[in-house]
C-alpha positions in Angstrom: 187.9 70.8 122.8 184.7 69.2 122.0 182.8 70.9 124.8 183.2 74.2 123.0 180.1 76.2 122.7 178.6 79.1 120.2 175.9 81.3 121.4 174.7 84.1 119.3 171.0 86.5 119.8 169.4 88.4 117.9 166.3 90.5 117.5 164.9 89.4 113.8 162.0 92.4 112.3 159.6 89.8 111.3 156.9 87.7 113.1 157.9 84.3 114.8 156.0 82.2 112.5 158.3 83.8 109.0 161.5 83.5 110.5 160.9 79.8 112.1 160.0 78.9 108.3 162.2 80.6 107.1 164.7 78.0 108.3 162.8 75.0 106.0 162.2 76.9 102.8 165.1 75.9 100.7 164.7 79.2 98.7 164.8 81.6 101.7 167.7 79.6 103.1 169.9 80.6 99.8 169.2 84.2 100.8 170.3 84.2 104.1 173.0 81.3 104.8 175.8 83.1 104.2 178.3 82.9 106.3 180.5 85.9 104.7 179.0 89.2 103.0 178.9 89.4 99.2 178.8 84.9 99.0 177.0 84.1 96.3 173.6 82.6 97.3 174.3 79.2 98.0 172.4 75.5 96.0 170.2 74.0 98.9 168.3 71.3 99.8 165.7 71.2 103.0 163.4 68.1 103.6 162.0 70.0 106.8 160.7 66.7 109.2 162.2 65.3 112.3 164.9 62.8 110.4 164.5 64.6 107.2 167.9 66.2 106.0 169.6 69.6 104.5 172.4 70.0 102.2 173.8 73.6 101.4 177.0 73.9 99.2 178.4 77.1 100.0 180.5 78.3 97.1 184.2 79.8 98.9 186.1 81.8 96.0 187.5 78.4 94.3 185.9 75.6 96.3 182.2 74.8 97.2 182.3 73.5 100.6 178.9 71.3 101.3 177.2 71.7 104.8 174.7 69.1 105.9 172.6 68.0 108.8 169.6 66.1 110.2 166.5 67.7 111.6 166.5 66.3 114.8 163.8 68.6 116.6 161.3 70.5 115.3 158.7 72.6 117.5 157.5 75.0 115.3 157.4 78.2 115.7 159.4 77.8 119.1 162.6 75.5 118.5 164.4 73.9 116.0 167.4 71.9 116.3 169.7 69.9 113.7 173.3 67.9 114.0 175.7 70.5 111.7 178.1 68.3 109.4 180.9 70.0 107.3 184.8 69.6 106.9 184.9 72.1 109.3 182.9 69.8 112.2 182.9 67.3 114.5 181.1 64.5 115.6 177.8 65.2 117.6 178.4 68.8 116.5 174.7 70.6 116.6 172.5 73.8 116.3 169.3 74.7 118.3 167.9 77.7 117.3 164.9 79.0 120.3 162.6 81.7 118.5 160.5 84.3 121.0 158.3 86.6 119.4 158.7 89.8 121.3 155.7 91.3 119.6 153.5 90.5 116.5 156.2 92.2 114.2 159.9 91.0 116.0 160.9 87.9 117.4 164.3 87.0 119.2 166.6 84.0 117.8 168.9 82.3 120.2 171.5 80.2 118.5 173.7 77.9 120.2 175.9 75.4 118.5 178.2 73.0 120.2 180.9 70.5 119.7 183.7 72.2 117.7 187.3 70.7 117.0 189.3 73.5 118.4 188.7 77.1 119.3 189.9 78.7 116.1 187.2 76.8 114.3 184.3 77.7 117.0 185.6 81.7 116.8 185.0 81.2 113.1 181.9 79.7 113.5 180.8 82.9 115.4 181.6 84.9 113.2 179.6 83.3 110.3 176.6 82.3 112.3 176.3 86.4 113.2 176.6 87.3 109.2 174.1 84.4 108.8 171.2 85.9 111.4 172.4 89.5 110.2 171.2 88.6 106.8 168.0 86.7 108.4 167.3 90.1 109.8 167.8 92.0 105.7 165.7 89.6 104.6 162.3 90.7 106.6 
């Protein structure tokens, strides 16, 4: 089931530049990667370059479950891409997020992630990747 895909859009209130950054400044990522409302802010870690890495441990009731990943694209403010890596993941399993400014004030963010082990676990993913740009969009 490795050719499952997640696509998610969404109109984000701020200007294209802030909410492409956004996705490098470890201390803006805490605010908004949060996969399930009332998480506290998770510990993260951003070295924002092509081959530079991320590490966010997400802390789930009892457990912190660490996400990770390698920039592998980065055309700011237009597109940004990175492998996703978690116990929840497979291999070759990545995120491209395409940002549109639809004026000065408001820019669109297409997510698409792909490679999941099963359905289940993609249908999850959805739903966390939607909290996660929801709570892009409280943040502006």
């Amino acid at each position: 089931m490795n050719d499952l895909i997640c696509k998610l859009s969404r109109v984000i209130n701020a200007p294209i530049d802030k909410v492409f950054d956004a996705w490098l400044d470890p201390q803006l990522l805490a605010r908004f990667m949060l996969p399930m409302p009332g998480m506290p802010q998770p510990k993260t870690e951003v070295d924002g370059r092509v081959g530079g890495r991320f590490t966010i441990h997400m802390d789930v009731g009892e457990k912190i479950i660490p996400h990770s990943g390698t920039y592998l694209e980065l055309d700011r403010p237009n597109r940004l891409v990175f492998s996703w890596e978690s116990p929840f993941s497979t291999d070759g399993s990545t995120v491209t997020l395409e940002f549109t400014a639809q004026d000065k004030a408001k820019t669109r963010l297409e997510l698409t992630h792909v490679r999941f082990i099963d359905e289940e676990t993609r249908d999850n993913h959805e739903i966390g990747w939607g909290n996660i740009l929801a709570a892009l969009d409280d943040l502006s």
